[in-house]
N, C-alpha and C positions, 0 to 999 in steps of 0.2 A: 874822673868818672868812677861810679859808682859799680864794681864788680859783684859783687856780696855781702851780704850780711856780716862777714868779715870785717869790709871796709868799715858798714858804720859804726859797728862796736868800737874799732881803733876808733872814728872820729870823736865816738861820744866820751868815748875813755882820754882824749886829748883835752878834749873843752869842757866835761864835767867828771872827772874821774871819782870826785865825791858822790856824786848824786846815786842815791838806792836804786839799784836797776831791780834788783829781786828782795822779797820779803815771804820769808818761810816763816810758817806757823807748824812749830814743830808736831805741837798737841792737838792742833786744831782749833784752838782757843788763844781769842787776842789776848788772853790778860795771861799767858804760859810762856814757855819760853819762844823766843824770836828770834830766827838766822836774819841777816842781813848782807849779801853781799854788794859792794858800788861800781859802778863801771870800770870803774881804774882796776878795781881787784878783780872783777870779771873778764879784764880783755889779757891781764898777769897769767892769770891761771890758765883761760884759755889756750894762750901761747905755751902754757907750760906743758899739757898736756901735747900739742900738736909740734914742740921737739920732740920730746917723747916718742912720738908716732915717727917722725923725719929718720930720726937716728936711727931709728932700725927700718930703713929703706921700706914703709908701707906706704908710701900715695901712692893713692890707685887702686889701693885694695879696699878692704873694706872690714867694718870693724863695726863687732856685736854691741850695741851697749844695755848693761843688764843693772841698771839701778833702781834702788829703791825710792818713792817719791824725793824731789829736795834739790838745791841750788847744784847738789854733785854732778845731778843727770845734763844740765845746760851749758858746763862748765865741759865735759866731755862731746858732748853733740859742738857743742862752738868750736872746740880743739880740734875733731874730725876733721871741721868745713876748713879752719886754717891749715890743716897739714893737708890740705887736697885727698886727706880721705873720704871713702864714701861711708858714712852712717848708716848704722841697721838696729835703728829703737827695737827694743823689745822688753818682753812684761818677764822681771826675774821669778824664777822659781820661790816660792815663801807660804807657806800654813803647809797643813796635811791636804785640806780638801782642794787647795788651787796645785799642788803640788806634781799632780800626775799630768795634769792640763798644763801647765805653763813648762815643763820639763818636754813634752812633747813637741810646743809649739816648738821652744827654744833650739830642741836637737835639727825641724824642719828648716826655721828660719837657717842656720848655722852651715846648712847641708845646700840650700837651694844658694845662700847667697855667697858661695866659697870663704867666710869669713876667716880672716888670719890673724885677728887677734878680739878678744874681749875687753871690752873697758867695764868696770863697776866699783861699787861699793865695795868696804872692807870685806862685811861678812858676804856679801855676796860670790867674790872671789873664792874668800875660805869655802863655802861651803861648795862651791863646783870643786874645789880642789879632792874634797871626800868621795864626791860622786865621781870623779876622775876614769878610775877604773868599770863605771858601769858607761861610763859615757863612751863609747870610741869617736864619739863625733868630736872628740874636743880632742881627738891627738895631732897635735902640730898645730893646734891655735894658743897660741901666748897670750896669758894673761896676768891683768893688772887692777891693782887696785887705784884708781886716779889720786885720792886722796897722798899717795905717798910718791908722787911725783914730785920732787922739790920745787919749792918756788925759782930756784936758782935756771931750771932747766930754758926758763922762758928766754935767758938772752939769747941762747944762742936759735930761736926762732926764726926763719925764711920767709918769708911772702909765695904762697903755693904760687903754681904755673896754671892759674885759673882763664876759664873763658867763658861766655854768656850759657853754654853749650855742657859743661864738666856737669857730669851727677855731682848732686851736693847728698843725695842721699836717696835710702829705697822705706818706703814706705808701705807696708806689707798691709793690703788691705784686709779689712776684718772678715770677711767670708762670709756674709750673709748666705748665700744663692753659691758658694765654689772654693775650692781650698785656697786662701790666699795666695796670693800674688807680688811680687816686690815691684812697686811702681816708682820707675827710675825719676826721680824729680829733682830738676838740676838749677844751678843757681840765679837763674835768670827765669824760670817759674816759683822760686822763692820769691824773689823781689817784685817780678808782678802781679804777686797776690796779695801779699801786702800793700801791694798801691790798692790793689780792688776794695782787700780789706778799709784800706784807714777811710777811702771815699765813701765804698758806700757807709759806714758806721758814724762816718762824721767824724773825727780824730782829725781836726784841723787843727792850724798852730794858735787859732785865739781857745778853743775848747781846752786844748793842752794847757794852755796857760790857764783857763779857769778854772779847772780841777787842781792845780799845784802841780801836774804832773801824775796826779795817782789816778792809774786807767782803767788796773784791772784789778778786780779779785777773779779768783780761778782755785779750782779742786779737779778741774778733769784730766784726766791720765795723762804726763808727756808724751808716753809714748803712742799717744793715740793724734790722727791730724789735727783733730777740734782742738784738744788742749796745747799742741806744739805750736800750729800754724800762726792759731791765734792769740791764746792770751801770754804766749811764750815769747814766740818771735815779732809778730806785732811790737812787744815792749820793746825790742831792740831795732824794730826798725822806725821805731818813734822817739827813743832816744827816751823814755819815760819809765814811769812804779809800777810793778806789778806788786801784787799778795798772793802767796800761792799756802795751799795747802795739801793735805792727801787725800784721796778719795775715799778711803778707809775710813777717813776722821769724818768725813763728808755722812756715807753711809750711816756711821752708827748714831750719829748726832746730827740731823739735816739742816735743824735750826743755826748750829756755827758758821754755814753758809752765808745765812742773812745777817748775822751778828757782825761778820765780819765787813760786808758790803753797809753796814751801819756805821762802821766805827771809820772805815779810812774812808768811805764816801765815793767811790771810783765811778767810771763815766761808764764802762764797760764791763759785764759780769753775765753770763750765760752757762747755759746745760740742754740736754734730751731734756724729750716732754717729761719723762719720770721721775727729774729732780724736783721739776714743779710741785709734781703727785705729791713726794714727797712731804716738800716743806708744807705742803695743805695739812695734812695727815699730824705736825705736830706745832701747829699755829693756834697756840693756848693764848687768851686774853694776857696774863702774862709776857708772856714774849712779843706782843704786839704793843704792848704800854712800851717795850724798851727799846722798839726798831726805829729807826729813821729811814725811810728809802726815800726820801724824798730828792737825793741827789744820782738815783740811779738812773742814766738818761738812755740805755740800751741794755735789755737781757733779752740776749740770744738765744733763741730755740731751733732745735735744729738735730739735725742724727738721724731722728726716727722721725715718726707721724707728730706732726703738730696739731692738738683735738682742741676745737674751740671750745668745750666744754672748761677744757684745764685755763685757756685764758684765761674766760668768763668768769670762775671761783679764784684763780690768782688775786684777777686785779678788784673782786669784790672782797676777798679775805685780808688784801695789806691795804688795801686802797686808804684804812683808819694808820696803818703807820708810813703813809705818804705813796705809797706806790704809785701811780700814774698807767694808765691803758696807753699811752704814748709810747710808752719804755719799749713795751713787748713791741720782739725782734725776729718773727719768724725769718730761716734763711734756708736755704740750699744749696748745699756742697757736697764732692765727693775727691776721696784722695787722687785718682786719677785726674783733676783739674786741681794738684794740689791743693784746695782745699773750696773757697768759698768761688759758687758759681753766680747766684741771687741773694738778694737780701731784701729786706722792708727800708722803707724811707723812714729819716730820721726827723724831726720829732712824730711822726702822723702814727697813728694806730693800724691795727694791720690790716687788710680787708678781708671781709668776708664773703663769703658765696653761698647764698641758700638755696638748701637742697632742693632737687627740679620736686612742683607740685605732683607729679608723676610719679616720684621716686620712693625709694624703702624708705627713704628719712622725712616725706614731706612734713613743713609745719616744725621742724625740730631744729631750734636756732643751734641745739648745744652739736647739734650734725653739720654744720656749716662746714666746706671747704675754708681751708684757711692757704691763701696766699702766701709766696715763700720768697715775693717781692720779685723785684727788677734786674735783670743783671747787672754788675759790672762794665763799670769803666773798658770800654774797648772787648766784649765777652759778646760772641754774638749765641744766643740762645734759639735754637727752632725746633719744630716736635715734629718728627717724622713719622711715615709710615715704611717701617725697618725693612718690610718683603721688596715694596715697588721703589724704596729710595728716593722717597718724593717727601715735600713740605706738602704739611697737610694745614687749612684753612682754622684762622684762630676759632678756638671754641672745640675742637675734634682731638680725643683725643690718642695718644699715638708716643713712641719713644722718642724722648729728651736727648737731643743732640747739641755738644757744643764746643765752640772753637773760640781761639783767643791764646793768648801768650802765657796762660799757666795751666793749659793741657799739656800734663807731663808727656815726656819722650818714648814712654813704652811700660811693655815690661819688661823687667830682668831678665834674661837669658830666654826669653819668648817670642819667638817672628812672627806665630802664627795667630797667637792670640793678640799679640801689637796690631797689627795687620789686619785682622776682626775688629777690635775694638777703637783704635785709634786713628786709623787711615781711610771710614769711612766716605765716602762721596753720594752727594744729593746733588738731583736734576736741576739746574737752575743756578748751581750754586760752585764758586771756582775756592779748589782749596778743600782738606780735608776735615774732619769734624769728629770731636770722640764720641762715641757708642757710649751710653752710661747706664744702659740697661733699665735706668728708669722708666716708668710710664707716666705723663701730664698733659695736661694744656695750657695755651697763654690766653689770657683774657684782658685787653688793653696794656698789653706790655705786660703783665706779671702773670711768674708761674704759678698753677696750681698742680704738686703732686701727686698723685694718684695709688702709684704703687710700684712695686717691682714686676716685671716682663716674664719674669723666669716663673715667678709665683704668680700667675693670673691661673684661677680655676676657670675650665669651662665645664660646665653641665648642658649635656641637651642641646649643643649647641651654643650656648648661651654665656660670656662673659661676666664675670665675677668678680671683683678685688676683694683679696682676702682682708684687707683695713677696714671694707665696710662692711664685712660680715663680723668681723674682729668688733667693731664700733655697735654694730646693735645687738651683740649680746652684753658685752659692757651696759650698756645702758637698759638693758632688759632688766639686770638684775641688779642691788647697789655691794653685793659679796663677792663680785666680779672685781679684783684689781686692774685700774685703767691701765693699759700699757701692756698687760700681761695675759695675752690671748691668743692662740694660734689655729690660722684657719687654712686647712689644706684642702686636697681631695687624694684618694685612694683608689686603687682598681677596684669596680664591685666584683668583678667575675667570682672572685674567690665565695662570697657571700651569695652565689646564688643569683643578683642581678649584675645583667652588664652594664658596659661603660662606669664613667669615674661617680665618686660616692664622694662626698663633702664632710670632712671630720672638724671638728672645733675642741681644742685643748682651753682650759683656761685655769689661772690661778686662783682659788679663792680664799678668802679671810678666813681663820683658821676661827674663829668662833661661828662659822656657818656652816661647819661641817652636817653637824645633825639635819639641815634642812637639804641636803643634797641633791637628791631624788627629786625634792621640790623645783630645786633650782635648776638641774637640767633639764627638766618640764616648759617652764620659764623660757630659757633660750632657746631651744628647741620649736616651740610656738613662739616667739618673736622672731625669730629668721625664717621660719616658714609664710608668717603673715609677709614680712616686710621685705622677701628676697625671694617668695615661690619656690621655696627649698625645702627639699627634705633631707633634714641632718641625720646623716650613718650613724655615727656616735659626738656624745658632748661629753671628755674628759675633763672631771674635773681634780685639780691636782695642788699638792701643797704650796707654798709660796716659795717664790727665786726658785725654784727649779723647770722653767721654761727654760731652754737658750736660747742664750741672747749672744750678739758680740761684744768687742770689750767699748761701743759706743753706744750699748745699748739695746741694739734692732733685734725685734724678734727673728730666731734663726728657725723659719720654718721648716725647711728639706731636715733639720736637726731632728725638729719636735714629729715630724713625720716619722724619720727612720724610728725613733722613741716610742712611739707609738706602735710601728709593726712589730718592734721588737719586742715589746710586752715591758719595756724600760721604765714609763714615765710613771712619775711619785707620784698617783694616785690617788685620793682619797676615798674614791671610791670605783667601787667597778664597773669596766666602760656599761652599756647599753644593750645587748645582745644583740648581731646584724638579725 
């Protein structure tokens, strides 16, 4: 019987211990240098690591890991889950400008999760060791560099005292809407996600065999769910290839993304809508004579808002270097159900839903809902109304509730908010369900998401999602970067009129600055025709400095407080209330 993730690695490393489980692209670039580790050396090292942890009496505890992209970080995260420790990904400290941010998080995560020892990278180690003295969070946490664990450590390895039940690990959600949270996900919502995963995606054993084995390319953060759950652990509970790269390498060069889903051909390759944006942005005739996507048979979307518009120019922009409207993969997941809750059917295109003739968006295909697909295998999904605790009738919509066997166990050291979120009950219905804070409806079995709960504006009475206000000022203007828009509301009292006042921040192309004044003119009249609103102010502000979290999602409550504070990188001056 199948305990963990653990097991199949030993199995896969018994019956193929040759075969590439991971391939690092150091540079970014498949013609540069190339890590390689095989099952057999992946489940070595694993073990090596998780004596390491055994010998000095940690299972149970819990244990930082702070690496740098690369085969390191997996190698540790797999050594945790064998020595029955519990795992605490996190984003290492590294540049000036991520430096004050990720030093924060790290000291929080460290403090909330009693951690007693850190695993990482060389220099990552060294460099806490200098910070040592400003850190007091780090005294009496031991630390190591994994790399300088001997191979020799692995014999003397144990089989942890594992059960369906043990945290395999906490997974500190990114904060959108609240200061993260460590969501305890244990090893029997590992394994039932990955059944969700490989079904709904199609990762059957004839597809494995026609692809050779090679599944995934990936650049998205480990230490984030998208990138861990799935193109990470997926490979090991499929026993198959991944390609992995950095996000960094990702970022500066978005085209390596596609280069690389050209060259090894993988069945499975996904990102947030904004990777899309992205590779639009540098899809030169050039680079499209040299792609083949013709073997990519799933790219998952998913994090944030899926906008049919970014479909639409996707699969019309690669469609000349084989791309397929088949492939796109809108999904819906959140860490708290471990990862993947819906997904789109494989091979069928996604659906869409046009906007009501009624509505801000009528007539405007590129405004379509887009479906985030069907649940999972044994996932039961229903939309409630959160006050009266009732299923609300398909079509209405209402917060996303769901139950199934990889709703994680809680949060960390938290009753009360476990207890809010995880142990809801609906009329009708036997058995509890997690809160996900979302808002949607299901339309013939598939969800359509709408927005977050916490961020719904009301004016006047009057409901709002800040995504559709987000969506037609994007489209109002084309100096509007898609993805990078934030739409709140604000107390008016202070300005003179009561109740709440509706602000829209947004990022725009730095060659459009001069027409500024124009452009918030622009959005300003397009949400008032197509929303009956009247906008406080329209910030417009330099590029990447919205927040966002480390998946992406615009962090509104962020760009709010930003905004009262007189903070956000403007480029010009708000509006006068």
């Amino acid at each position: 019987m199948v305990r963990s993730l653990v097991d199949l690695l030993s199995q896969h490393a018994a019956h193929h211990p040759d075969r590439t489980a991971y391939r690092y692209l150091v540079t970014g670039d498949c013609d540069g240098e190339i890590q390689e580790i095989s099952y057999g050396r992946l489940a070595e090292r694993s073990r090596a690591v998780a004596a390491w942890l055994q010998e000095r009496g940690l299972a149970g505890s819990r244990a930082m890991l702070l690496y740098p992209p690369g085969p390191e970080f997996i190698c540790g995260y797999l050594g945790c889950l064998a020595a029955g420790v519990v795992a605490v990904p996190g984003v290492p400290p590294q540049g000036r400008t991520q430096n004050h941010r990720a030093l924060t998080r790290m000291k929080r995560l460290i403090a909330d999760a009693d951690a007693k020892v850190i695993l990482g990278g060389r220099e990552v180690i060294t460099a806490l060791s200098g910070l040592a003295e400003h850190l007091p969070e780090l005294d009496g946490v031991t630390r190591v560099a994994t790399e300088d664990i001997p191979d020799a450590a692995a014999a003397s390895w144990r089989e942890p005292d594992l059960d369906a039940d043990s945290v395999a690990f906490l997974q500190y959600t990114s904060g959108s809407t609240s200061a993260p949270r460590g969501v305890m996900v244990t090893h029997q919502n590992l394994l039932d996600n990955e059944r969700v995963i490989t079904e709904r995606m199609g990762h059957t054993p004839d597809v494995i065999a026609e692809y050779g084995h090679e599944m995934f390319v990936s650049w998205l953060p480990m230490y984030h769910d998208m990138g861990l759950i799935g193109p990470v652990l997926n490979t090991i509970h499929l026993g198959v290839t991944a390609t992995l790269f950095s996000p960094l390498h990702f970022l500066q060069q978005p085209q390596r993304w596609l280069t690389a889903i050209s060259r090894y051909r993988p069945h499975t390759s996904g990102a947030p809508n904004f990777a899309y944006e992205l590779c639009l942005k540098h899809a030169t005739p050039r680079l499209l004579d040299e792609l083949d996507l013709s073997g990519w048979r799933v790219a998952f979307n998913g994090a944030e808002p899926v906008r049919a518009a970014t479909l639409r120019r996707f699969t019309d922009t690669f469609a000349p270097a084989g791309f397929r409207r088949e492939a796109l993969y809108p999904c819906y997941g959140l860490a708290e159900a471990t990862l993947m809750v819906t997904g789109s059917a494989v091979p069928a295109p996604p659906t869409l839903l046009a906007p009501p003739e009624t509505g801000p968006h009528a007539g405007q295909s590129d405004a379509a809902a887009v479906s985030s697909g069907r649940p999972g295998p044994d996932v039961t999904v229903v939309i409630a109304d959160p006050e009266r605790r009732e299923e609300l009738p398909e079509g209405e919509t209402g917060e996303i509730w769901v139950r199934g066997a990889s709703v994680a166990k809680g949060y960390w050291r938290n009753a009360l908010a476990t207890r809010e979120t995880f142990r809801a009950t609906l009329t009708g219905h036997d058995g509890s369900f997690l809160r996900t804070g979302d808002l949607g409806f299901l339309r013939d079995g598939e969800l359509f998401v709408t927005g977050r709960l916490k961020d719904l504006i009301v004016i006047d009475g009057r409901n709002h999602y800040p995504q559709d206000l987000e969506l037609t000022a994007e489209m109002a203007h084309p100096a509007l970067r898609p993805g990078c828009t934030a739409a709140f509301s604000v107390d008016g009292n202070d300005g003179g009129a009561g109740g709440e006042q509706t602000v829209l921040v947004a990022e725009i192309a730095p060659d459009a600055v001069s027409e500024a004044e124009k452009i918030i003119d622009v959005v300003r009249s397009g949400i008032g025709e197509a929303h009956g609103l009247s906008v406080r102010d329209v910030v417009l502000v330099r590029p990447g400095t919205i927040p966002k979290t480390s998946s992406g999602k615009i962090q509104r409550r962020a760009s709010r407080a930003a905004y009262l504070d007189g903070t956000l990188a403007a480029v010009t001056a708000p509006t006068p209330s």
